[in-house]
Structure formats: C-alpha cells, structure tokens
N, C-alpha and C positions, 0 to 999 in steps of 0.2 A: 487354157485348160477348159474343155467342152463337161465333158463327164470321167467321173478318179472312179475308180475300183477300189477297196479297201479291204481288208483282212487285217483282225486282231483286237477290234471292236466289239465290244466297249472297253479296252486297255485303257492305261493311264497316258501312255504314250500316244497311244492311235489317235482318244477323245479330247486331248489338247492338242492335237497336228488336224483335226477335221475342222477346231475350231479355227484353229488359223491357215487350213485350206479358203475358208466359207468366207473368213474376212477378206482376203486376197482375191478372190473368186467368186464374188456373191451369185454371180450368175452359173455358174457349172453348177451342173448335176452328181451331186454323192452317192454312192450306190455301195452298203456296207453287208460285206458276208458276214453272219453273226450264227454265232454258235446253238444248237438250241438253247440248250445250258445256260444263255448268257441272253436270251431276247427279251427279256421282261428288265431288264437293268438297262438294254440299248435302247429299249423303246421308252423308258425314263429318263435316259438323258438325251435321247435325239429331238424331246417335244419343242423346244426350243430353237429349234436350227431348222432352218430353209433348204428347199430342193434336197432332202432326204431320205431316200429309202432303205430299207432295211429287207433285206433276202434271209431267210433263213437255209444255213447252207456247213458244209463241212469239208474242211478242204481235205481231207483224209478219204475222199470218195475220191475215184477219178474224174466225175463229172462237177466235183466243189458241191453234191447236194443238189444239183440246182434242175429245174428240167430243162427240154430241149427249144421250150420258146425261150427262156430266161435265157440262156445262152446263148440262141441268134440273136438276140436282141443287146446283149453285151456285146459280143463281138462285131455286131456292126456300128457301135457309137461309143465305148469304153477308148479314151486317150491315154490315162492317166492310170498305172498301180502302184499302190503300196500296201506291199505285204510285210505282215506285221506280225502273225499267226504263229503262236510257236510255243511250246512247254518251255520256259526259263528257269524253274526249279531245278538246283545243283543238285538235288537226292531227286531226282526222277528217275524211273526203271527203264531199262534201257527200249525193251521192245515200245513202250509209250514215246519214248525220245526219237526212235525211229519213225514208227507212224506218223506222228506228228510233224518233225521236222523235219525230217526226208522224205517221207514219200509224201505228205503234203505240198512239201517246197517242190518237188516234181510236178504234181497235181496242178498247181500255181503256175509254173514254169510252161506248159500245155498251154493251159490258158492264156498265157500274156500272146505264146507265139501265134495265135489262133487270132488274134485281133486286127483288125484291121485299117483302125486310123491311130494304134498307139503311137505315143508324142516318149514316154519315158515308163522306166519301169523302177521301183525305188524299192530294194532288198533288204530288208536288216539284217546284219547278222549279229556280229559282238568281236570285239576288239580276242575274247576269249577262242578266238579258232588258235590262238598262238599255242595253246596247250600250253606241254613243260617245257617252251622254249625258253632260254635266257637272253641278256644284252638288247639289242634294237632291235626291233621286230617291226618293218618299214610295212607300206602302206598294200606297195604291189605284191608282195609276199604271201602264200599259202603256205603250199605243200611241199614243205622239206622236211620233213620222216617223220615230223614229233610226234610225240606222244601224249595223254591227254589226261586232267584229275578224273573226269565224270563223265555222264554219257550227254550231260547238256553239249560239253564242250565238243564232242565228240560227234554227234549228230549235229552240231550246226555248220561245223567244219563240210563237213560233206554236203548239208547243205549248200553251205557255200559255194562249191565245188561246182555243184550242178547249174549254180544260176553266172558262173565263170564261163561255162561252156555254150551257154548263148550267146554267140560269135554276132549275128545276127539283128541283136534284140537292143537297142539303146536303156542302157540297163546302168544305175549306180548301186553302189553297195556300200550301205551305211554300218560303219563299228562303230558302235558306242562299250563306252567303258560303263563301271558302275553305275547306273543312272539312279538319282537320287532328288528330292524335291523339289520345287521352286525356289529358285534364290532370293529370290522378292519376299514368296506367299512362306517358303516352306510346306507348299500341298504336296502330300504325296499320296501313295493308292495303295501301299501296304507296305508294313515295314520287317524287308529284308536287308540284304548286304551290310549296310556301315551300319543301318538299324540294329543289327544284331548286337553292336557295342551297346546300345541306348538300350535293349531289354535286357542284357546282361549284367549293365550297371544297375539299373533297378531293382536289381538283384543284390544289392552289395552294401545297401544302409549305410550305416555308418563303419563299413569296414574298410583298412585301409586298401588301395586299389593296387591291383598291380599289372605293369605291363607282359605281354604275352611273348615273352621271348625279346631280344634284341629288337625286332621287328626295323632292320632296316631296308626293307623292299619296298617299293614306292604302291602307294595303294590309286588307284587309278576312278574318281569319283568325279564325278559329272554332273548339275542341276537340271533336270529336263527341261527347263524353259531353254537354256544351250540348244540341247538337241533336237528340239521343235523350231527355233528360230534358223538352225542350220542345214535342215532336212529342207524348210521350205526353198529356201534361197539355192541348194542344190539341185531340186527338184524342177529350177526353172533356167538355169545356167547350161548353154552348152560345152561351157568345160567339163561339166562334173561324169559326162556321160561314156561309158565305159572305163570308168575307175573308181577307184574304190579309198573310202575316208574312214581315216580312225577320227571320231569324234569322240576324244579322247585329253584327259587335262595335257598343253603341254610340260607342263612343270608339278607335277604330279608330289604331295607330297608323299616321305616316309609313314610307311603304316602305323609306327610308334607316332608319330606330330599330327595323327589324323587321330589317333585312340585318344592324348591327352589332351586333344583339342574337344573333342565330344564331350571328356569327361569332366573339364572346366567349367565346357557352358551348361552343361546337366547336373553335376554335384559340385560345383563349386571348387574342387580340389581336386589337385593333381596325379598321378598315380607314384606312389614312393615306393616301388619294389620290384623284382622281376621274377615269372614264373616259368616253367620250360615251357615250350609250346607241346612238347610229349607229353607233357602228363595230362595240361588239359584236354588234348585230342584224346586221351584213354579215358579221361574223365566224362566224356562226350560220348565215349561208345556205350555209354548206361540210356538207354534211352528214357527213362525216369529222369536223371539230371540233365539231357538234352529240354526234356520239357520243363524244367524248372528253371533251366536258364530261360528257354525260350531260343537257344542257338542250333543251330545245325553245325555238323561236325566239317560236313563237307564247305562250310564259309571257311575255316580259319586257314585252307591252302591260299585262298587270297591275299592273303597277309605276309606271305613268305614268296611271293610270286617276281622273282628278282631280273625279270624286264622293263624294258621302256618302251612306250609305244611311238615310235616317229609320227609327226603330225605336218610334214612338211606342203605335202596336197594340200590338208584341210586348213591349214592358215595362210597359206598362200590365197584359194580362192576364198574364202570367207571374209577374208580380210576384205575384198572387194564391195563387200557387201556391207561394211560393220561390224562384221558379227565375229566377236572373242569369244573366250570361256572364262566366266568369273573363277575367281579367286577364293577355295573353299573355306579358308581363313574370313573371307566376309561375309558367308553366307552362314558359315554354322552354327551361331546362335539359333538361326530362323528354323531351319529343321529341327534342332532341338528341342526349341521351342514348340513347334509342331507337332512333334511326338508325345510330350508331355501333357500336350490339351486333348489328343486320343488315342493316348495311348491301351487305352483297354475298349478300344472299337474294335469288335471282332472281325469284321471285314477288313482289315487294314492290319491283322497278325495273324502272319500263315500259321497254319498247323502244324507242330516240329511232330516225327513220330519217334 
C-alpha cells in the first residue's frame, strides 16, 4: 500500500481501520475526505498519527469537494480506497439516504475508476441490503425483489448495486452485521442498535423486565475490533477481490438470549414475562415515549428479522489469516460495562425524535 483514500472519517469504524492501516503500513500515505461538519473532531484525532492528511471534502458533490489540483494529484498516486461514508440512521429521510448513499456512493464510484495505480477498492455496505428477506441470505446474493424496513436499507442496497457494476474495478464489498464495541475494551462511538436494550433497561428500575415478544429471530451483533481485524486482512488478500463478505456472527444468537443476556449483565436479573412486540411498536409511535426510552421505533424490526446470514466466504478466507468472530456471550459484560461508565455522554447517545 503506497497511499489509501478514505471516506467516513472520523467514524468509529474508519478511526480504528486507519489505526491499524498506519500499523500495517507505517510508510504509506493517508489521505482522509472529511466532512466539514466533522474537521475539528478529525483533526483531533489525527494529531497523533503519521503520513496524515486531511481534505475537506463531500462526497455528495460530484467532484467529492475537492478542487482540480487535489484531484490530479489523487489520481495519479491514490492505490488504496475505502469508503466508509454513509447515513446509518434507521429513521433517516429518505431524499438524505439518497444523496448521501447513492449519489455519493456514485460520486466515490467515479473517482476510484479515474485512478490510476489503484491496487483495491474496499465498499461497505451492511449485511441489511437483505431487506425483508427470510431463510439464508448467501454472500453472492443481491437483487431478488425484496423489499425493505427503511430507506437506510433501501439506499445502501442500491448502493450496492452501483459498486457490483464495476466489472472493471478490483473492488470488495464488506457486510457487516450490527457492529457493536470492542470485545476486549468494550469502546464504542455511540450507543445505538443492541445499545437501545441498555438505555431501555435504564428505564426500568426496579421493575420487573419483560421480553419483547417470543423474540426468536437471530439478532446478528458483531464487536468492531472483528471487523477492523477482517477488513484489514481482506483488503490485502487476492482472494477477497471481486467478492463480497458478510462479516457477520456465524452462530448468531436468538434476539431473546441477546436481551437476557444484556439484562443479566446490567441489572442483575433476568426478564420474567412477555410483552407483544405491537404494543410496544405503538407505544413507540409517541415520540415523547420514544425519548424517554431513548429507542427508536424503527430498531425493534431487527429483533423479529428471521434470516441467517451465510458466512461461508468469510470464514473460509479469514480463517487463513486467524481471524474468528468472538463469541457475544464473552464479550458482553464488557459493553455493558462500557455503557454504564458513559452512559450519559452526550456524543455517544444519538437523538431519538
């Protein structure tokens, strides 16, 4: 690796994959498109880190922002992208889901082909292009009619779509499932997805808990150190190039043994009852009670989401490399615990509306 292109910096995801680019790669050159929005936080955490610069840029232009010397100057020495750039909020409106991840992921798309000593191109998408699909939802699999909960899903889908169609481009395509803290540290960068159990419990004192329905659909959670350690070893492999990885649990548990397991290690005690999942989804359309749980309505289709994601790619090559996916059973103390030491850090709990 000479010089990486990067989008979606300073993410939780991007800022722990640049540190273990820079370990791997002390000598290449980083070169991070950063939002305006977001340059005074990259330029905080880049002080640190070697061969770094920082563009301020928008991939929702056609040109990423950037002017016309910045851009001969990428495309004659950029080897390396990964695009990371994307709205992930499940309540996001649709025209913003658009802009952003379609006509961005286009925008990106332009620019990789425009390059001229690119070595690999590295796409995120999310295991969630499956929409309302059921049963096994394999690796090489897109577009077979589905249909979708949200416009996240819905717009990365088609993203997707667009960076399939680079015949051309040595290009992988990373799904990740729930991505969720360090399994070691328990760090995380804000707490949504499984989080949402942990600020709903907080909610609950001493009252006794109850589970949300049967809840036996496999809930699909991930520690990011997995998916940093997996991205990098893909990202250097010529197997992984023109295919696409659910990095994704293979043995995923039940949504219900992922709720009682949260709520063991955070309160202490079990949940002893069950509620419909209808009534709390109606209970959720108050947006007063949405902010007093602190949940979004649009998480709890996750929990009833009755696929499995095939991992047979990503453990076959990963395996080569070392590299498993712990066991959510061992790590979830540590998140818990994580949560609980900030959990009233306001950058780190999105805004329910």
């Amino acid at each position: 690796m000479q010089a990486c292109f990067m989008t979606g910096f300073p993410g939780f995801i991007s800022s722990r994959l640049l540190k273990a680019l820079q370990e791997r790669h002390p000598h290449a050159a980083f070169i991070l498109l950063v939002h305006p929005s977001q340059l005074e936080k990259a330029e905080r955490l880049v002080q640190n880190f070697a061969n770094v610069r920082i563009l301020r840029g928008d991939i929702t232009d056609p040109k990423l922002g950037l002017s016309d010397g910045q851009l001969e100057e990428l495309i004659k020495n950029v080897t390396h992208v990964f695009h990371l750039a994307a709205v992930y909020d499940l309540a996001v409106p649709k025209a913003l889901a658009e802009k952003v991840n379609v006509e961005g992921t286009d925008h990106v798309n332009r620019f990789v082909r425009s390059l001229e000593k690119l070595e690999r191109y590295i796409y995120f998408s999310t295991a969630y292009v499956s929409g309302d699909r059921t049963g096994i939802i394999k690796e090489d699999e897109l577009d077979v009619g589905q249909g979708f909960k949200n416009h996240y899903e819905a717009t990365k889908f088609a993203a997707e779509k667009l960076v399939r169609d680079l015949r051309d481009v040595p290009v992988t395509i990373i799904r990740p499932g729930i991505v969720v803290g360090d399994s070691v540290t328990g760090e995380t960068a804000k707490f949504d997805g499984p989080y949402f159990i942990m600020r709903f419990l907080d909610r609950m004192g001493r009252l006794p808990v109850a589970y949300i329905g049967k809840a036996e659909a496999p809930l699909n959670v991930v520690p990011v150190d997995y998916i940093v350690k997996a991205v990098l070893y893909l990202s250097e492999t010529d197997k992984a190039i023109h295919r696409t990885f659910h990095l994704t649990d293979p043995s995923p548990y039940r949504s219900r043994d992922v709720f009682r397991m949260i709520c063991e290690a955070q309160l202490g005690k079990t949940p002893s009852w069950t509620i419909a999942p209808s009534l709390v989804k109606a209970l959720l359309s108050f947006s007063a009670l949405r902010r007093f749980y602190g949940v979004e309505k649009e998480a709890l289709d996750y929990f009833r989401a009755t696929c499995h994601y095939d991992t047979t790619h990503a453990r076959r090559v990963l395996a080569e490399g070392g590299i498993f996916c712990p066991d959510f059973k061992d790590y979830v103390q540590r998140i818990v615990d994580y949560y609980k030491q900030h959990r009233h850090d306001p950058e780190k709990n999105i805004p329910i509306a």
